[in-house]
C-alpha positions in Angstrom: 56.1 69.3 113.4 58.0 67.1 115.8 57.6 63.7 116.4 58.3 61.4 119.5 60.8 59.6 116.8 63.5 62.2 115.8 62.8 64.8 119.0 62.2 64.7 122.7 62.2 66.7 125.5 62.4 66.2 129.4 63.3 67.7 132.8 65.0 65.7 135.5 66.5 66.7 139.0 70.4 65.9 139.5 70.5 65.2 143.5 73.9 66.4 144.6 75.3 67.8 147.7 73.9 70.9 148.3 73.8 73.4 151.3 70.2 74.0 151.0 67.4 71.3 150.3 67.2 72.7 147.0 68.5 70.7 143.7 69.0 72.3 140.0 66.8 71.2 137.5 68.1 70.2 134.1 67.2 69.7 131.1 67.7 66.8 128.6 67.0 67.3 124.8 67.1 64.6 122.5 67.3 64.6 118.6 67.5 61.5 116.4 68.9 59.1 119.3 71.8 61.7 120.6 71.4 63.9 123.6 72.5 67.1 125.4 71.8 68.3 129.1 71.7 71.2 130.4 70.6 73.0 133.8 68.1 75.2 134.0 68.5 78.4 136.3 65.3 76.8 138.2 65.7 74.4 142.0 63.5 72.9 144.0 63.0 70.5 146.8 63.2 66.8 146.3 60.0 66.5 148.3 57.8 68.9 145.7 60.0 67.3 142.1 57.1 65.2 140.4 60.0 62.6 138.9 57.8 60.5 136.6 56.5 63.7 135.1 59.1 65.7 135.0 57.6 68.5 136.8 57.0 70.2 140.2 53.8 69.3 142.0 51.6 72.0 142.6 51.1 72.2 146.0 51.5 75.9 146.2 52.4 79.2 144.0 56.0 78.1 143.8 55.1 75.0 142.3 53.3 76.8 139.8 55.5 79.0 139.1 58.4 76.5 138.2 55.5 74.4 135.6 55.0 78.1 134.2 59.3 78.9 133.9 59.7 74.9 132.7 56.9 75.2 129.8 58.5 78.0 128.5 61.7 76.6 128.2 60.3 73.6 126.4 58.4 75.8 124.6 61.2 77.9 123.1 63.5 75.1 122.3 60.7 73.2 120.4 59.3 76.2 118.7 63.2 76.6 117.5 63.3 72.7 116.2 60.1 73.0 114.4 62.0 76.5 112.8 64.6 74.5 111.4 62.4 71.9 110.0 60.4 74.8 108.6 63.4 76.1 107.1 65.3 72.8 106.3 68.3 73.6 108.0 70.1 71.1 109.6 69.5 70.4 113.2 70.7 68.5 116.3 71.0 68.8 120.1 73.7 70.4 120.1 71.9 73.5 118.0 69.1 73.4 120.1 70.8 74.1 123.3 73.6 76.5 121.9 70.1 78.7 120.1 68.6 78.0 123.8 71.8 79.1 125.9 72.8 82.3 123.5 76.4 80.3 123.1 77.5 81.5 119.5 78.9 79.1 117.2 81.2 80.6 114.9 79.7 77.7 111.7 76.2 78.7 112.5 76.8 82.4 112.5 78.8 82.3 109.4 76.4 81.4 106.7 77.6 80.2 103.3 77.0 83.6 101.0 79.0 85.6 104.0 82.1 82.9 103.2 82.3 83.8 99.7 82.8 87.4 101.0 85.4 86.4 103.3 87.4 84.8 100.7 86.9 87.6 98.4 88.0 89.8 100.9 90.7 88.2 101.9 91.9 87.2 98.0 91.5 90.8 96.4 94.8 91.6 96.8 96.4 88.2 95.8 94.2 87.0 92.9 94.3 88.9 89.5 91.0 91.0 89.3 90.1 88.4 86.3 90.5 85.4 88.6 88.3 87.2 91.6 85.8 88.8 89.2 85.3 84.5 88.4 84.8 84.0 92.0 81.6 86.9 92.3 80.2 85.1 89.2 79.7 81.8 91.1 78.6 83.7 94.3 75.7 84.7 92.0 74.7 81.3 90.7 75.2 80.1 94.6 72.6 83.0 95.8 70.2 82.4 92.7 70.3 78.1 93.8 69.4 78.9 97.3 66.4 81.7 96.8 65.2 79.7 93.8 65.1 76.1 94.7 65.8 76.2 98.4 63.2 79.1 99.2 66.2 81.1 101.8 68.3 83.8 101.5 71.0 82.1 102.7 72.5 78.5 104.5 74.2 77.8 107.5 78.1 75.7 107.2 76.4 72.7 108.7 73.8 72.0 106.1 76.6 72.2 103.5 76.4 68.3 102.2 76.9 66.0 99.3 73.2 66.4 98.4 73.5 70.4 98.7 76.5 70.3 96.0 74.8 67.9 93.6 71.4 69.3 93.7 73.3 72.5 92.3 74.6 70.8 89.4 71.3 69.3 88.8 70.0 73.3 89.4 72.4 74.6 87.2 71.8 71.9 84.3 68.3 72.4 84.3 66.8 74.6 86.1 68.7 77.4 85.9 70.9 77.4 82.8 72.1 80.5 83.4 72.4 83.9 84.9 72.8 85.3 81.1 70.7 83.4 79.1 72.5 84.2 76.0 75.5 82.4 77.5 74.4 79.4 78.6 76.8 77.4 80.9 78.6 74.0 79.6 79.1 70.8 81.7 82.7 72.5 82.4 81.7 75.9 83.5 79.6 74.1 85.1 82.5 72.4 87.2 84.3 74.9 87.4 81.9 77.4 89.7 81.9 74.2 91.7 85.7 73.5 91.7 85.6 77.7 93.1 83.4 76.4 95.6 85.3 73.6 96.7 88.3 76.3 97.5 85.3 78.3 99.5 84.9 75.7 101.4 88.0 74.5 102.0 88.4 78.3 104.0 85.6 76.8 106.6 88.0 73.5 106.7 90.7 75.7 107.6 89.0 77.3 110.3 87.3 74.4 111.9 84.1 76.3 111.2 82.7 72.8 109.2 83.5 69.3 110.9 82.3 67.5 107.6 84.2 67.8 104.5 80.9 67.9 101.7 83.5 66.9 98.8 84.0 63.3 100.3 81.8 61.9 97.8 81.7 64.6 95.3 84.2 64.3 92.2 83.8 67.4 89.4 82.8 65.1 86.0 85.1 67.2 82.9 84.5 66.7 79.3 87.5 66.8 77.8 87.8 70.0 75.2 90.1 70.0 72.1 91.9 73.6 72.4 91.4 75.6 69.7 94.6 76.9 67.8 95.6 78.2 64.4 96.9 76.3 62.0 100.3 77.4 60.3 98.0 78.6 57.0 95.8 80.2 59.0 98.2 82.4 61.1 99.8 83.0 57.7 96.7 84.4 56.3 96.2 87.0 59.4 99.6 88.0 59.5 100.0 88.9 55.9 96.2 90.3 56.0 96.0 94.5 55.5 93.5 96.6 57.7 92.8 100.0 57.0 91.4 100.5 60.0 93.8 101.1 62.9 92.3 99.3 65.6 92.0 96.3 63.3 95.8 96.8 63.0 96.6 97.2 66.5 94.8 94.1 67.5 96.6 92.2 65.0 100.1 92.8 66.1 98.9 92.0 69.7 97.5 88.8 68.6 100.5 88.0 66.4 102.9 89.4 69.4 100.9 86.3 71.5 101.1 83.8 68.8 105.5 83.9 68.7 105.9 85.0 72.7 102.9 82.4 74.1 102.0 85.2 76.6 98.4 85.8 78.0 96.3 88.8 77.6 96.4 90.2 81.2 100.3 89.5 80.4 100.7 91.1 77.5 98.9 94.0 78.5 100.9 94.2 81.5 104.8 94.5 79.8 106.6 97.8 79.7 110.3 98.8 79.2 111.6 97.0 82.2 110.5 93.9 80.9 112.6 94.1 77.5 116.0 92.4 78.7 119.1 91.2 77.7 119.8 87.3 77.5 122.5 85.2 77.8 122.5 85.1 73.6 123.0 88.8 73.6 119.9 89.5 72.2 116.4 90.9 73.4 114.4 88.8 75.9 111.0 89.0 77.7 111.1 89.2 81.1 108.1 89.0 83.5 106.1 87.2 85.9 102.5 85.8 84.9 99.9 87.6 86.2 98.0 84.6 87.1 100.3 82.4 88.7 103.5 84.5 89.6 105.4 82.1 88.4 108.3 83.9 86.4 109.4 83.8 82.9 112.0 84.6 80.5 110.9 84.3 76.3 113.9 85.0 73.9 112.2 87.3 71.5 111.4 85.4 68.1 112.1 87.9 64.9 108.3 88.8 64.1 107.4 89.5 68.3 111.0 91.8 68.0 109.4 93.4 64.6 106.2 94.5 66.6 107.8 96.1 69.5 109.8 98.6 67.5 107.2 99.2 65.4 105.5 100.5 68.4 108.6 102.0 70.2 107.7 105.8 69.1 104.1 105.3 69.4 102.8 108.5 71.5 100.1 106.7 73.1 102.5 103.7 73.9 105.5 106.1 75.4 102.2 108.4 77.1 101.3 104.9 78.8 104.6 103.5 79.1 103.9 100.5 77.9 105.9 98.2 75.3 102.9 97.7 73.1 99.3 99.3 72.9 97.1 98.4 75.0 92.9 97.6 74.9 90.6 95.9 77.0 90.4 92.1 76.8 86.8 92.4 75.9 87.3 95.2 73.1 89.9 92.8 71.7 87.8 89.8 71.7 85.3 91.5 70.1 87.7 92.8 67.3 89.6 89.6 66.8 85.8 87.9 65.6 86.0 91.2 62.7 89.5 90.1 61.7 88.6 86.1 61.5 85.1 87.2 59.3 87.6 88.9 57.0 90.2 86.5 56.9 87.7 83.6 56.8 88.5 81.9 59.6 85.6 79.7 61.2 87.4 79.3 64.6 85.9 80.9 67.6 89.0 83.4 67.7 89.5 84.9 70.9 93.0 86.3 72.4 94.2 83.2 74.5 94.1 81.4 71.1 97.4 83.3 70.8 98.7 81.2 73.5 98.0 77.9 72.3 99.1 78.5 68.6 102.5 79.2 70.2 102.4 76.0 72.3 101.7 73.9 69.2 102.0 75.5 65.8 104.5 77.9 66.4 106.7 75.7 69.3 106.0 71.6 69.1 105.0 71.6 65.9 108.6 73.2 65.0 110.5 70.4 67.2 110.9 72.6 70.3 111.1 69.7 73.5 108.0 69.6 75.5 110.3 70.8 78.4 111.5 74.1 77.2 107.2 74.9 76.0 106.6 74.1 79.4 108.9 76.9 80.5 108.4 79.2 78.2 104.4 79.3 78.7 105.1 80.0 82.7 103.9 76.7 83.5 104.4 74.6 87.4 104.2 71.3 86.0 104.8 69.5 82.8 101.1 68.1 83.0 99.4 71.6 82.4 101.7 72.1 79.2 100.6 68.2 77.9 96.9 69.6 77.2 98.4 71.9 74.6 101.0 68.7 72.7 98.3 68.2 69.5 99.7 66.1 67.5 98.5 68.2 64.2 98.5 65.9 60.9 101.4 68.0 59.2 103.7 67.1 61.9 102.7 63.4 61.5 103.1 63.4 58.0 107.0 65.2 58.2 107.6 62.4 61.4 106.6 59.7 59.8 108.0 60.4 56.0 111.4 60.8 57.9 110.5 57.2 59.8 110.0 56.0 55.9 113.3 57.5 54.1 114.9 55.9 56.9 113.9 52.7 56.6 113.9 53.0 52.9 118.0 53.6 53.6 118.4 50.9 56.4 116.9 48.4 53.8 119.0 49.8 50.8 121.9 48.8 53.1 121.0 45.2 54.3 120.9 44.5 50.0 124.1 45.8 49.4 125.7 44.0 52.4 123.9 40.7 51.6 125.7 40.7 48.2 
């Protein structure tokens, strides 16, 4: 309920020139020290306005009349603050007379759960379906935080806070670990539904639809994750590994194809004829645009990616599809690259984009290839995104630094025989 602390409520008469003896009545609501006025669509005569009340005196039916229209209004507009209490929704003045007065305000209409739709919307034809399907996924958890812990269906823009964003981390790290509880979400899946949420909101910031940025306080904590990639042995051993069965096969080359081009599933699956080019060296280059950025890219094709593509060139299902290479779906090939690690024995989690980050360090740095030209090979906007994949993997320390030691070995060799 109210209280005389954070709410109150009064009438008043504003005396102005008027060309009857009637004045408008208005109405003053106050919430937590800040106040709105309105006026009411009732007016009466200074003579019958019962000031330190705030009512008319009841001298006849009129007066009556007036008490009955003014307890209705205060009625109404306390009935709606005691709603949003109910409710815990934020509240102010300002609410109170817009809910009062019928205005519309475009952040109070627009809940949260109907802002992921907009940007949804408005993204499905920019975003790759993988990205956007990413984006529904944290809709969900959003929806599950709000019915489960906040007892609504949904939240208004304004209630949108520090405390709201933090009490879903807490939500999702304990109470609700997940919406599959076989795949329970890390501390940076974790983040990330909330780094997806910060770009939700950001579309209210845009459109002036929130006045308070809720990430002011709020930094995303990240564990830092060691990429997984394939040694040099261990891309050895599935390269030179024999399948009988032809899906095994097929799923090998387009793992392989990843591991000496650097190119993402989505990316891979993506390449046709078009994208097989000439270069500058005369010889065959990849040509294409990642999916997931746009951002364009040309790979000179290493020997064992060039091997793969004509083994496929006469493929029936390939030319039927015309595609450069066979294509599956990025599930069905996660799920077969786990067969070919069992039988290959390799304890690694492997999944496709391990591809990618066995070419940015076993196949590329690892080989002396500058950190500039990895950068532009893997499609990448800044050198910082290619620094996550520059392991320094203990073969490549060993070479380095037995070089560093013949060298000095030889500069000392030389100081003797110049000292005698």
């Amino acid at each position: 309920m109210a209280n005389s602390n954070s709410f109150n409520f009064s009438f008043f008469l504003r005396r102005k020139s008027s060309r009857t003896n009637k004045f408008p009545i208005y109405a003053r609501i106050t919430v937590h020290g800040s106040a709105v006025e309105f006026v009411t669509k009732v007016e009466i005569e200074d003579s019958n306005w019962d000031k330190a009340h705030g009512r008319a005196l009841q001298k006849n039916e009129e007066g009556k009349r007036i008490n009955h229209v003014l307890d209705s209004i205060k009625a109404k507009i306390l009935t709606d603050y005691n709603s949003h209490l109910f409710n815990n929704r934020t509240v102010n003045a300002e609410i109170l007379k817009n809910d009062f007065l019928g205005i519309v305000d475009e952040s109070n209409r627009i809940k949260l759960l109907d802002l992921f739709d907009m940007h949804n919307l408005e993204m499905k034809n920019i975003l790759a379906w993988g990205t956007l399907k990413n984006y529904f996924t944290t809709k969900k958890y959003f929806q599950a935080y709000i019915q489960k812990v906040m007892k609504r269906k949904d939240v208004e823009l304004s209630e949108l806070s520090y405390k709201f964003i933090s009490g879903f981390e807490s939500f999702m790290r304990s109470e609700y670990t997940s919406i599959d509880p076989s795949r329970p979400c890390e501390n940076n899946t974790i983040m990330k539904h909330i780094e997806r949420f910060r770009k939700i909101i950001n579309l209210a910031i845009k459109n002036e639809w929130i006045d308070k940025d809720p990430f002011l306080q709020f930094k995303p904590k990240f564990t830092h994750v060691e990429r997984e990639f394939l040694t040099n042995e261990e891309l050895t051993r599935i390269e030179q590994r024999h399948f009988s069965l032809q899906r095994l096969q097929m799923v090998q080359d387009l793992f392989v194809f990843s591991c000496y081009t650097g190119l993402a599933y989505i990316d891979v699956f993506n390449l046709d004829a078009s994208n097989l080019t000439i270069g500058i060296n005369g010889k065959y280059w990849i040509t294409t645009s990642r999916q997931k950025t746009g951002k364009p890219v040309k790979i000179p094709l290493l020997p064992k990616a060039q091997a793969i593509i004509d083994k496929y060139k006469k493929d029936p299902t390939v030319q039927k599809q015309n595609k450069l290479l066979p294509t599956y779906t990025n599930q069905r090939v996660n799920a077969y690259l786990k067969e070919i690690a069992d039988l290959c024995e390799i304890s690694k989690p492997l999944t496709f984009h391990i591809a990618r980050h066995t070419f940015a360090t076993t196949v590329t740095l690892t080989n002396g290839v500058p950190i500039e030209t990895v950068s532009k090979l893997l499609g990448h906007s800044s050198m910082r995104a290619t620094q996550i994949y520059a392991k320094v993997v203990e073969s490549k320390v060993m070479n380095d630094m037995d070089v560093l030691s013949k060298r000095l070995e030889e500069n000392e060799s030389l100081q003797i025989r110049k000292a005698k």
